[in-house]
KESE-159279 format. One record per residue (C-alpha): residue in three letters; x, y, z. Coordinates in nm, 3 decimals, padded with zeros to 5 digits. Example, Ala and Ser with C-alpha at 12.3 -4.5 7.8 and 13.67 -1.06 7.14 Angstrom:
! residues 2
+------+---------+---------+---------+
| type |      c1 |      c2 |      c3 |
+------+---------+---------+---------+
|  ALA |  01.230 | -00.450 |  00.780 |
|  SER |  01.367 | -00.106 |  00.714 |
+------+---------+---------+---------+
//
This chain:
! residues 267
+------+---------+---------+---------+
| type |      c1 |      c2 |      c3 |
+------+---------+---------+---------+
|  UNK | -08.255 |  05.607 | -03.525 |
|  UNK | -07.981 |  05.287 | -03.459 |
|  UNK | -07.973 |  05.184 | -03.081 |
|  UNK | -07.607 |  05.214 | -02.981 |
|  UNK | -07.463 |  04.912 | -02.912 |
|  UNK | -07.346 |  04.867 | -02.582 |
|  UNK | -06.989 |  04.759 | -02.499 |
|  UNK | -06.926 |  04.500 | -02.247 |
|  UNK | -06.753 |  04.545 | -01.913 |
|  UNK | -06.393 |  04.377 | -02.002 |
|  UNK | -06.314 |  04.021 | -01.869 |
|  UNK | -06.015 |  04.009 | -01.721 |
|  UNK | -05.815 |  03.687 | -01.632 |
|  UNK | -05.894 |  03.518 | -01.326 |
|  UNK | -05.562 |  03.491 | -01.141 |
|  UNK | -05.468 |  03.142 | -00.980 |
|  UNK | -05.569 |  03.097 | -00.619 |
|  UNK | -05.371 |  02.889 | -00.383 |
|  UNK | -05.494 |  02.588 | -00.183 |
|  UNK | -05.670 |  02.774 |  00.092 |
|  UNK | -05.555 |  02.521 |  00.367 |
|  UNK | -05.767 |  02.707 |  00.681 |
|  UNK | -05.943 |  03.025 |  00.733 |
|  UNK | -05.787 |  03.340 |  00.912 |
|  UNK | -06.010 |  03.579 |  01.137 |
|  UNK | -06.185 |  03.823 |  00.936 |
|  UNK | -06.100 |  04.224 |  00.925 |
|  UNK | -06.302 |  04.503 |  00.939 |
|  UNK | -06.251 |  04.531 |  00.578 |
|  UNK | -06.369 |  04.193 |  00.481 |
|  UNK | -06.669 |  04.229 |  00.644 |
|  UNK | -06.728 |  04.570 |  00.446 |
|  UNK | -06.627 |  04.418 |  00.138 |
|  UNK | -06.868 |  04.136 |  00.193 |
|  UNK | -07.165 |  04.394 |  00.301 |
|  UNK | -07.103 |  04.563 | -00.033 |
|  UNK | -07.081 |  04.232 | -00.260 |
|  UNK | -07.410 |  04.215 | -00.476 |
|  UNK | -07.674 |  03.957 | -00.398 |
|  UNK | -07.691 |  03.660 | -00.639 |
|  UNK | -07.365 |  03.447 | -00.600 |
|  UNK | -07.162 |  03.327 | -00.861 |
|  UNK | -07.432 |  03.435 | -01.101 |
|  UNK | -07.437 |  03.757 | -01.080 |
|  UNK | -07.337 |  04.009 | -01.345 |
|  UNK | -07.031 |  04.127 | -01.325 |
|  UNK | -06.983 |  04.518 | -01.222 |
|  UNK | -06.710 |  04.777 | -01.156 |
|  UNK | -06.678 |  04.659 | -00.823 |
|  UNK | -06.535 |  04.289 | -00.925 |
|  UNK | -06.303 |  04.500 | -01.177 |
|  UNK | -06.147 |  04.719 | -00.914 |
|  UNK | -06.112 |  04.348 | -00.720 |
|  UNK | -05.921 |  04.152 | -00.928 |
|  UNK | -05.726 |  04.492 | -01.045 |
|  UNK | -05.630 |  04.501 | -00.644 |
|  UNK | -05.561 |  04.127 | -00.655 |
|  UNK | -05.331 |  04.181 | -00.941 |
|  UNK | -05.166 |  04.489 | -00.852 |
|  UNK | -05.096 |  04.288 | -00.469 |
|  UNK | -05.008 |  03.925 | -00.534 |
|  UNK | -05.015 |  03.905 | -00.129 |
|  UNK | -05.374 |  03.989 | -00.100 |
|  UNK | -05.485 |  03.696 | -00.366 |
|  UNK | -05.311 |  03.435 | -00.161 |
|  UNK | -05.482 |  03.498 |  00.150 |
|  UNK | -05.659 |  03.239 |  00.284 |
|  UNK | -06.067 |  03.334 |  00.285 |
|  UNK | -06.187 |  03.443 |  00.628 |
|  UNK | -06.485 |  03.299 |  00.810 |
|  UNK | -06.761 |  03.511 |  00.891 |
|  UNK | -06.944 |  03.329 |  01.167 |
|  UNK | -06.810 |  03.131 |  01.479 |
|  UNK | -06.451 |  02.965 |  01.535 |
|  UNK | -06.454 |  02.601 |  01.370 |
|  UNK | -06.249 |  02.536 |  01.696 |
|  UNK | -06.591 |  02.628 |  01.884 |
|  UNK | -06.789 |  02.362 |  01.723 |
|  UNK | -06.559 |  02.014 |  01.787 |
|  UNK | -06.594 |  01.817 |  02.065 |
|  UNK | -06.345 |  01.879 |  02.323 |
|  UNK | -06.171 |  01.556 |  02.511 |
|  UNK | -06.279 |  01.514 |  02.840 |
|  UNK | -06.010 |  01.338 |  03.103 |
|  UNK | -06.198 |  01.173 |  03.329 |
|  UNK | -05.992 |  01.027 |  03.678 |
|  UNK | -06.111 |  00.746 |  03.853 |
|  UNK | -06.259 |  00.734 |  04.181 |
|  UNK | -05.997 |  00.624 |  04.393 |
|  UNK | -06.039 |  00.230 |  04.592 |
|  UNK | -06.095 |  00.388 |  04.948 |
|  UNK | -05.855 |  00.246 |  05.234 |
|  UNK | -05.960 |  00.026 |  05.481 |
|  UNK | -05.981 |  00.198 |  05.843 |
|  UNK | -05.791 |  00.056 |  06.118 |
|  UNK | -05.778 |  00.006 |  06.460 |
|  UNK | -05.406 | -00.037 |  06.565 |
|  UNK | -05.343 |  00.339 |  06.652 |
|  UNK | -05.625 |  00.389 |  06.903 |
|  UNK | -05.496 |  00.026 |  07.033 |
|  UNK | -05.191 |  00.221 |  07.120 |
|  UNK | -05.327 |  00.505 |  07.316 |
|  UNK | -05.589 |  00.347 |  07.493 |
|  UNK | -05.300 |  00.112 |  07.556 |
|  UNK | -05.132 |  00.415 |  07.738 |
|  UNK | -05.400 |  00.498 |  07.953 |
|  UNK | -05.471 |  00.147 |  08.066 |
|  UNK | -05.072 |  00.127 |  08.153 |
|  UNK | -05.094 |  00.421 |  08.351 |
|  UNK | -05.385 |  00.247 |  08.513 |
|  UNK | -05.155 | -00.054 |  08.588 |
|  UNK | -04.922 |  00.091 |  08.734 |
|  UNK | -05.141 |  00.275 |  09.003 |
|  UNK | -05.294 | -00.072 |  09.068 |
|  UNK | -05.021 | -00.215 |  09.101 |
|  UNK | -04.820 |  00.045 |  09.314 |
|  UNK | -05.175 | -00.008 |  09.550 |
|  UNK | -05.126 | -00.391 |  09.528 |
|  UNK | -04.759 | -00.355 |  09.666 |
|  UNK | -04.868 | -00.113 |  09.976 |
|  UNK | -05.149 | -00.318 |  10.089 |
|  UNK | -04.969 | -00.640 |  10.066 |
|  UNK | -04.661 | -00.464 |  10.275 |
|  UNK | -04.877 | -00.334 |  10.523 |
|  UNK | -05.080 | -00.680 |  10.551 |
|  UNK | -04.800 | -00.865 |  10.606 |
|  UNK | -04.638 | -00.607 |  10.821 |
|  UNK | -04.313 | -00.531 |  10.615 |
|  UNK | -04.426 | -00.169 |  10.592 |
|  UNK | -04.587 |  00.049 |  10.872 |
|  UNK | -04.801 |  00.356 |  10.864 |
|  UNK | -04.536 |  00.632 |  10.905 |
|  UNK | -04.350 |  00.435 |  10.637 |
|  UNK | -04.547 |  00.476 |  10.343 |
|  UNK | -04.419 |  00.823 |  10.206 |
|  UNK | -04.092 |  00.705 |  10.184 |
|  UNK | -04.171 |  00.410 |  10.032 |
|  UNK | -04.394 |  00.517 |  09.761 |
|  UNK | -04.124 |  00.796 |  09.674 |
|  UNK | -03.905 |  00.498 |  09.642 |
|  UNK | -04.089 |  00.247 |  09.447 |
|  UNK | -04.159 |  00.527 |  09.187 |
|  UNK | -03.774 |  00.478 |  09.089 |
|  UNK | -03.744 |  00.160 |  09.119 |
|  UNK | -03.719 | -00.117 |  08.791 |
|  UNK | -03.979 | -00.338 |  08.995 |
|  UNK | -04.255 | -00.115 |  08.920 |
|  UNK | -04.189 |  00.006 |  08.555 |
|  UNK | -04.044 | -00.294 |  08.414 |
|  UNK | -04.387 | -00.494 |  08.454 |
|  UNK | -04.579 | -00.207 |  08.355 |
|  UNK | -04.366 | -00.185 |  08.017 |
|  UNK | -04.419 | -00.534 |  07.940 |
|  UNK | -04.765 | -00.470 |  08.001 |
|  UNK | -04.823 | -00.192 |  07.779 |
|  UNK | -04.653 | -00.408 |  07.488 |
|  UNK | -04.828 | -00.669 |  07.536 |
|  UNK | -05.141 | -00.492 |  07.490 |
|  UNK | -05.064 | -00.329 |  07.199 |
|  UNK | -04.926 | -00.613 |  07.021 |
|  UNK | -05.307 | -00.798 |  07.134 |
|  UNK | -05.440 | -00.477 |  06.951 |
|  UNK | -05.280 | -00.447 |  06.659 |
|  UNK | -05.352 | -00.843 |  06.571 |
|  UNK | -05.745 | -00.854 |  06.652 |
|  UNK | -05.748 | -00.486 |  06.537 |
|  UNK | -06.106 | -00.429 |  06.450 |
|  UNK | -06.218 | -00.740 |  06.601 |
|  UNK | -06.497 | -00.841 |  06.886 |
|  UNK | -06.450 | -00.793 |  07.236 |
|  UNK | -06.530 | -01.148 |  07.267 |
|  UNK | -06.190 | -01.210 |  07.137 |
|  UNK | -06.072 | -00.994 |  07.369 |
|  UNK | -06.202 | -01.140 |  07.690 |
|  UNK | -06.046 | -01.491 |  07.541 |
|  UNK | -05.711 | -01.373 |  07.472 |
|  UNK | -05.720 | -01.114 |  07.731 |
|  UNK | -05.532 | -01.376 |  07.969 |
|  UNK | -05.206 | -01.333 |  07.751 |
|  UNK | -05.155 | -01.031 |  07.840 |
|  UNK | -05.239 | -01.119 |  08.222 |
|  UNK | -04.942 | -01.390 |  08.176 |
|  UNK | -04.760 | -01.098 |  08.003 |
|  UNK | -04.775 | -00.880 |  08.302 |
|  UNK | -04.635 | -01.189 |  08.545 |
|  UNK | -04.319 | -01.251 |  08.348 |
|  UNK | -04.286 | -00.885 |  08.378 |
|  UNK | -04.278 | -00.897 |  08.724 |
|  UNK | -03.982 | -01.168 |  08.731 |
|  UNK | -03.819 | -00.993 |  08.546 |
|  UNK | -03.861 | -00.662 |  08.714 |
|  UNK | -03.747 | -00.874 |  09.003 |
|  UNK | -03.458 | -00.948 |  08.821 |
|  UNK | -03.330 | -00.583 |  08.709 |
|  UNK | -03.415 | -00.508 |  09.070 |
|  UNK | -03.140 | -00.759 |  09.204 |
|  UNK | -02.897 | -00.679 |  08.895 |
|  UNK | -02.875 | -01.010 |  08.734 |
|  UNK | -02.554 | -00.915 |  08.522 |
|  UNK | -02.406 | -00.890 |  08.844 |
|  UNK | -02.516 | -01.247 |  08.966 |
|  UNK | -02.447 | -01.579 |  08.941 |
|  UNK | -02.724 | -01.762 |  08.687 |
|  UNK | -02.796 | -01.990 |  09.043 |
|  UNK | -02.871 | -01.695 |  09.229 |
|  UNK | -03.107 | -01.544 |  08.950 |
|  UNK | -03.329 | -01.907 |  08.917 |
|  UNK | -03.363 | -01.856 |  09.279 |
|  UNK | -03.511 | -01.507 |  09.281 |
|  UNK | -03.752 | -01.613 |  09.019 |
|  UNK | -03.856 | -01.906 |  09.214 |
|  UNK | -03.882 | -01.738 |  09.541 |
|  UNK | -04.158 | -01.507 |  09.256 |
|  UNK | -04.367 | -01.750 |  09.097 |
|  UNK | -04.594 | -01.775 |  09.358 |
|  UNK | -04.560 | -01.420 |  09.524 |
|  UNK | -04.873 | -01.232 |  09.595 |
|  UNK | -04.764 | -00.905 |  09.388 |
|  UNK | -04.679 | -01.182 |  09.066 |
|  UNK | -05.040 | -01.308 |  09.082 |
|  UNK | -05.173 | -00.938 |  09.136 |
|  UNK | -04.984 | -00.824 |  08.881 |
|  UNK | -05.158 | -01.128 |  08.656 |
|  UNK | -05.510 | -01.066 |  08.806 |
|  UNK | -05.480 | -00.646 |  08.726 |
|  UNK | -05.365 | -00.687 |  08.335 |
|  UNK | -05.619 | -00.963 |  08.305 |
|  UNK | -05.899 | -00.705 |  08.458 |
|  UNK | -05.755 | -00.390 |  08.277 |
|  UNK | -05.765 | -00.601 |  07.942 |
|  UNK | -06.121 | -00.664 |  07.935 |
|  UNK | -06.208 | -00.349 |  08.026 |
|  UNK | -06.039 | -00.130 |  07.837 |
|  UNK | -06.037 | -00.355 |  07.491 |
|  UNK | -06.440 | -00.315 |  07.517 |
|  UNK | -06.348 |  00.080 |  07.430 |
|  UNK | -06.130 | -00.022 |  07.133 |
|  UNK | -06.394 | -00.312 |  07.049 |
|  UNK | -06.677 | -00.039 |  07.026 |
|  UNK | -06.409 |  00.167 |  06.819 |
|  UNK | -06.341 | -00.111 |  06.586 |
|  UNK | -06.723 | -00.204 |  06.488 |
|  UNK | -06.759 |  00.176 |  06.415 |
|  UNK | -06.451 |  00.175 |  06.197 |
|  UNK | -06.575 | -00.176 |  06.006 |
|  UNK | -06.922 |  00.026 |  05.954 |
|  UNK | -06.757 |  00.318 |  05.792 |
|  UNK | -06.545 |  00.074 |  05.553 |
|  UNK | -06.826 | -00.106 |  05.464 |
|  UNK | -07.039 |  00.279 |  05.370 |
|  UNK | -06.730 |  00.391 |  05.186 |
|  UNK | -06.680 |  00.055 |  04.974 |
|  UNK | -07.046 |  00.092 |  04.839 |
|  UNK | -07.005 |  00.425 |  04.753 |
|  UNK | -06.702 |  00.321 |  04.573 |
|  UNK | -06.878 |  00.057 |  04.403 |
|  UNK | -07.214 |  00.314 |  04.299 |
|  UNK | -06.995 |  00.499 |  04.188 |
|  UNK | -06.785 |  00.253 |  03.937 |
|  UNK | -07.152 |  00.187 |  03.787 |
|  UNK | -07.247 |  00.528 |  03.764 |
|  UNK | -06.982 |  00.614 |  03.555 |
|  UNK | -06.813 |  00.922 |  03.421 |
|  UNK | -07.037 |  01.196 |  03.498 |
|  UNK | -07.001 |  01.575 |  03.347 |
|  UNK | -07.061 |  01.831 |  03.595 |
|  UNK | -07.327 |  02.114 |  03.470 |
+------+---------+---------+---------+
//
Protein backbone atom coordinates (compact mmCIF):
# COMPACT_ATOMS: atom_id res chain seq x y z
CA UNK A 1 0.00 0.00 0.00
CA UNK A 2 1.83 3.62 -1.32
CA UNK A 3 2.82 5.88 1.72
CA UNK A 4 1.08 9.20 1.04
CA UNK A 5 3.27 11.73 0.37
CA UNK A 6 3.29 14.43 2.63
CA UNK A 7 2.85 18.08 1.56
CA UNK A 8 5.01 20.71 2.92
CA UNK A 9 3.97 23.57 5.17
CA UNK A 10 4.03 26.60 2.45
CA UNK A 11 6.99 29.10 2.50
CA UNK A 12 5.92 32.27 2.44
CA UNK A 13 8.07 35.41 1.65
CA UNK A 14 10.00 36.85 4.30
CA UNK A 15 8.95 40.51 4.39
CA UNK A 16 11.79 43.25 4.63
CA UNK A 17 12.69 44.37 8.13
CA UNK A 18 13.83 47.82 8.87
CA UNK A 19 17.13 48.84 10.51
CA UNK A 20 16.20 48.14 14.09
CA UNK A 21 18.10 51.28 15.43
CA UNK A 22 17.33 50.48 19.50
CA UNK A 23 15.14 48.23 21.42
CA UNK A 24 11.67 49.27 22.97
CA UNK A 25 10.44 47.75 26.42
CA UNK A 26 8.87 44.54 25.96
CA UNK A 27 4.87 43.78 26.36
CA UNK A 28 3.13 41.27 27.96
CA UNK A 29 2.59 39.82 24.65
CA UNK A 30 6.14 39.57 23.60
CA UNK A 31 7.06 37.83 26.42
CA UNK A 32 4.14 35.22 25.68
CA UNK A 33 5.05 35.04 22.22
CA UNK A 34 8.61 34.35 23.15
CA UNK A 35 7.49 31.61 25.96
CA UNK A 36 5.62 29.89 23.14
CA UNK A 37 8.50 30.10 20.36
CA UNK A 38 9.95 26.46 19.88
CA UNK A 39 13.40 25.61 21.17
CA UNK A 40 16.13 25.31 18.50
CA UNK A 41 16.76 28.86 16.95
CA UNK A 42 16.99 29.62 13.53
CA UNK A 43 17.03 25.91 12.85
CA UNK A 44 14.12 24.87 13.75
CA UNK A 45 11.35 23.51 11.54
CA UNK A 46 9.04 25.65 10.62
CA UNK A 47 5.29 25.19 12.15
CA UNK A 48 1.83 26.82 12.08
CA UNK A 49 2.85 29.10 14.59
CA UNK A 50 5.64 31.03 12.28
CA UNK A 51 2.71 30.93 9.51
CA UNK A 52 0.14 32.71 11.58
CA UNK A 53 3.42 35.22 12.33
CA UNK A 54 4.40 36.40 9.26
CA UNK A 55 0.48 36.23 8.10
CA UNK A 56 0.10 38.93 11.20
CA UNK A 57 3.24 40.71 9.99
CA UNK A 58 1.74 40.97 6.61
CA UNK A 59 -1.71 41.67 7.32
CA UNK A 60 -0.08 44.80 9.92
CA UNK A 61 2.87 46.43 8.19
CA UNK A 62 3.17 48.43 11.70
CA UNK A 63 3.85 45.40 13.72
CA UNK A 64 6.92 44.22 11.26
CA UNK A 65 8.65 47.52 11.72
CA UNK A 66 8.83 47.44 15.32
CA UNK A 67 11.94 47.57 16.71
CA UNK A 68 12.73 43.98 18.71
CA UNK A 69 12.29 44.31 22.47
CA UNK A 70 14.85 43.32 25.06
CA UNK A 71 14.04 40.77 27.43
CA UNK A 72 16.51 41.28 30.25
CA UNK A 73 17.84 44.56 31.96
CA UNK A 74 17.92 48.28 30.52
CA UNK A 75 21.22 48.70 28.30
CA UNK A 76 21.06 52.17 30.10
CA UNK A 77 21.64 50.03 33.44
CA UNK A 78 24.84 48.56 32.34
CA UNK A 79 27.10 51.91 31.14
CA UNK A 80 29.11 53.68 33.30
CA UNK A 81 27.58 56.71 34.58
CA UNK A 82 29.87 60.14 34.76
CA UNK A 83 30.77 61.03 38.01
CA UNK A 84 31.34 65.07 38.75
CA UNK A 85 33.65 65.24 41.19
CA UNK A 86 34.24 69.10 43.02
CA UNK A 87 37.32 69.97 44.47
CA UNK A 88 38.10 70.43 47.95
CA UNK A 89 38.09 73.95 48.41
CA UNK A 90 41.91 75.93 49.48
CA UNK A 91 40.76 76.68 53.17
CA UNK A 92 41.15 80.50 54.30
CA UNK A 93 43.63 81.61 56.44
CA UNK A 94 42.22 82.63 60.07
CA UNK A 95 42.81 85.98 61.32
CA UNK A 96 43.29 87.93 64.14
CA UNK A 97 42.20 91.58 63.33
CA UNK A 98 38.53 91.22 64.61
CA UNK A 99 39.26 90.01 68.15
CA UNK A 100 42.08 92.92 67.94
CA UNK A 101 39.09 95.12 67.78
CA UNK A 102 37.08 94.02 70.69
CA UNK A 103 39.63 93.32 73.05
CA UNK A 104 40.61 96.76 71.83
CA UNK A 105 37.20 97.95 73.32
CA UNK A 106 37.57 96.58 76.55
CA UNK A 107 41.10 97.76 77.10
CA UNK A 108 39.68 101.46 76.06
CA UNK A 109 37.12 101.24 78.52
CA UNK A 110 39.93 100.30 80.83
CA UNK A 111 41.76 103.54 79.83
CA UNK A 112 39.52 105.62 80.39
CA UNK A 113 38.79 104.55 84.09
CA UNK A 114 42.59 104.84 84.59
CA UNK A 115 42.81 107.67 83.37
CA UNK A 116 39.66 109.43 84.90
CA UNK A 117 41.63 107.92 88.41
CA UNK A 118 44.92 109.53 87.17
CA UNK A 119 43.14 113.02 86.84
CA UNK A 120 41.43 112.83 90.54
CA UNK A 121 44.47 111.84 92.32
CA UNK A 122 46.68 114.28 90.64
CA UNK A 123 43.87 117.15 91.48
CA UNK A 124 43.60 116.19 94.88
CA UNK A 125 47.60 115.89 95.27
CA UNK A 126 48.17 119.04 94.11
CA UNK A 127 45.20 120.50 95.83
CA UNK A 128 43.15 121.84 92.77
CA UNK A 129 40.29 119.58 93.85
CA UNK A 130 39.00 118.91 97.47
CA UNK A 131 37.06 116.10 99.00
CA UNK A 132 33.47 117.47 98.78
CA UNK A 133 34.47 118.33 95.20
CA UNK A 134 34.83 115.18 93.59
CA UNK A 135 31.11 114.34 92.59
CA UNK A 136 30.86 117.26 90.69
CA UNK A 137 33.84 116.89 89.09
CA UNK A 138 33.72 113.41 87.93
CA UNK A 139 30.05 114.19 86.59
CA UNK A 140 31.88 116.81 84.71
CA UNK A 141 34.88 115.25 83.27
CA UNK A 142 32.54 112.45 81.91
CA UNK A 143 31.41 115.23 79.26
CA UNK A 144 34.21 116.71 78.71
CA UNK A 145 36.58 116.26 75.15
CA UNK A 146 39.69 115.93 77.59
CA UNK A 147 38.75 112.58 78.63
CA UNK A 148 37.29 110.92 75.42
CA UNK A 149 39.43 112.42 72.91
CA UNK A 150 42.65 110.55 74.34
CA UNK A 151 40.78 107.54 74.93
CA UNK A 152 39.64 107.52 71.09
CA UNK A 153 43.04 107.92 69.91
CA UNK A 154 43.86 105.22 72.09
CA UNK A 155 41.51 102.72 71.02
CA UNK A 156 42.73 103.40 67.27
CA UNK A 157 45.84 103.13 67.89
CA UNK A 158 45.48 99.78 69.25
CA UNK A 159 43.62 98.42 66.72
CA UNK A 160 45.62 99.64 63.95
CA UNK A 161 48.87 97.76 66.21
CA UNK A 162 46.44 94.70 65.89
CA UNK A 163 45.46 94.45 62.71
CA UNK A 164 49.35 94.80 61.41
CA UNK A 165 51.06 92.10 63.82
CA UNK A 166 47.68 90.24 63.62
CA UNK A 167 48.59 86.74 64.56
CA UNK A 168 51.92 87.66 65.70
CA UNK A 169 54.03 87.16 69.20
CA UNK A 170 53.47 89.08 72.14
CA UNK A 171 57.05 89.81 72.00
CA UNK A 172 56.22 92.11 69.24
CA UNK A 173 53.81 93.45 71.21
CA UNK A 174 55.74 94.48 74.27
CA UNK A 175 58.29 96.21 71.53
CA UNK A 176 55.83 98.15 69.71
CA UNK A 177 53.56 98.46 72.56
CA UNK A 178 55.25 102.03 73.24
CA UNK A 179 53.48 103.43 70.00
CA UNK A 180 50.53 103.24 71.20
CA UNK A 181 51.76 104.73 74.72
CA UNK A 182 53.03 107.82 72.43
CA UNK A 183 49.59 107.43 70.74
CA UNK A 184 47.71 108.02 73.89
CA UNK A 185 50.03 111.40 74.72
CA UNK A 186 49.28 113.18 71.48
CA UNK A 187 45.80 112.33 72.39
CA UNK A 188 45.95 114.13 75.34
CA UNK A 189 47.23 117.47 73.52
CA UNK A 190 44.93 117.27 71.57
CA UNK A 191 42.12 116.62 73.93
CA UNK A 192 43.65 119.67 75.49
CA UNK A 193 43.12 121.35 72.48
CA UNK A 194 39.24 120.57 71.72
CA UNK A 195 38.97 121.41 75.40
CA UNK A 196 40.19 125.13 74.82
CA UNK A 197 38.41 125.29 71.23
CA UNK A 198 41.31 125.81 69.02
CA UNK A 199 39.10 127.03 65.96
CA UNK A 200 38.33 129.70 68.18
CA UNK A 201 42.07 130.65 68.95
CA UNK A 202 44.82 132.21 67.72
CA UNK A 203 47.56 129.38 66.33
CA UNK A 204 50.01 131.33 69.25
CA UNK A 205 47.65 130.62 71.84
CA UNK A 206 47.17 126.85 70.78
CA UNK A 207 51.39 126.15 70.68
CA UNK A 208 51.14 127.47 74.10
CA UNK A 209 48.54 125.10 75.52
CA UNK A 210 50.43 122.25 74.06
CA UNK A 211 53.57 123.38 75.59
CA UNK A 212 52.20 124.19 78.92
CA UNK A 213 51.16 119.79 78.15
CA UNK A 214 54.19 118.17 77.15
CA UNK A 215 55.39 117.71 80.37
CA UNK A 216 52.04 117.58 82.44
CA UNK A 217 51.60 114.77 84.84
CA UNK A 218 48.13 113.51 83.26
CA UNK A 219 50.25 113.57 79.48
CA UNK A 220 52.87 111.19 80.93
CA UNK A 221 50.04 109.11 82.79
CA UNK A 222 48.18 108.99 79.97
CA UNK A 223 51.61 107.54 78.12
CA UNK A 224 52.50 105.24 81.11
CA UNK A 225 48.52 103.64 81.19
CA UNK A 226 48.35 102.79 77.18
CA UNK A 227 51.90 101.56 77.45
CA UNK A 228 50.70 99.18 80.57
CA UNK A 229 47.20 98.35 79.03
CA UNK A 230 49.10 97.37 75.70
CA UNK A 231 51.11 94.69 77.07
CA UNK A 232 48.61 93.36 78.92
CA UNK A 233 45.88 93.04 77.00
CA UNK A 234 47.85 92.14 73.49
CA UNK A 235 49.12 88.90 75.58
CA UNK A 236 45.12 87.85 75.27
CA UNK A 237 45.11 88.50 71.50
CA UNK A 238 48.81 86.96 71.31
CA UNK A 239 47.46 83.65 72.93
CA UNK A 240 44.44 84.08 70.39
CA UNK A 241 46.66 84.44 67.47
CA UNK A 242 49.04 81.22 68.09
CA UNK A 243 45.69 79.26 68.43
CA UNK A 244 44.41 80.67 65.17
CA UNK A 245 48.08 79.94 63.30
CA UNK A 246 47.63 76.21 64.80
CA UNK A 247 44.25 75.74 63.29
CA UNK A 248 45.58 77.11 59.75
CA UNK A 249 48.35 75.04 59.82
CA UNK A 250 45.66 71.55 60.77
CA UNK A 251 43.35 72.74 58.05
CA UNK A 252 46.17 73.27 55.26
CA UNK A 253 47.29 69.54 55.76
CA UNK A 254 44.06 68.31 55.55
CA UNK A 255 43.74 70.21 52.42
CA UNK A 256 46.84 68.87 51.15
CA UNK A 257 45.83 64.79 52.27
CA UNK A 258 43.22 65.37 50.74
CA UNK A 259 44.57 66.66 47.10
CA UNK A 260 46.63 63.22 47.26
CA UNK A 261 43.89 61.18 48.21
CA UNK A 262 41.99 61.98 45.41
CA UNK A 263 38.46 61.62 44.16
CA UNK A 264 36.88 59.26 46.40
CA UNK A 265 33.24 57.50 45.74
CA UNK A 266 31.19 57.37 48.72
CA UNK A 267 29.66 53.64 49.41
Amino acid sequence: MPTPRETPAPTLPTPRQPTVLGSRPCSAADRAAAADRPAGGDNAEPSTTAVDEASAARSNPRTSHRPPCRLGSSPSRGKPQPIFVQAPEEPRPRGNRAAAGGIGIIAAICFAVLYLAAGLAIGLVTGDLTGDKVGSWLSGELTTWGLWVPTAVFFLAFWLLGAIINRGRWGVWVILGLLVGLAAYGGHLLGQLFEAQFWMITAQQGAQIVQDQLFAPLAIAALVIARELTIWFSAWIAARGKRMTELNIESRREYERTLEAGPQLAD
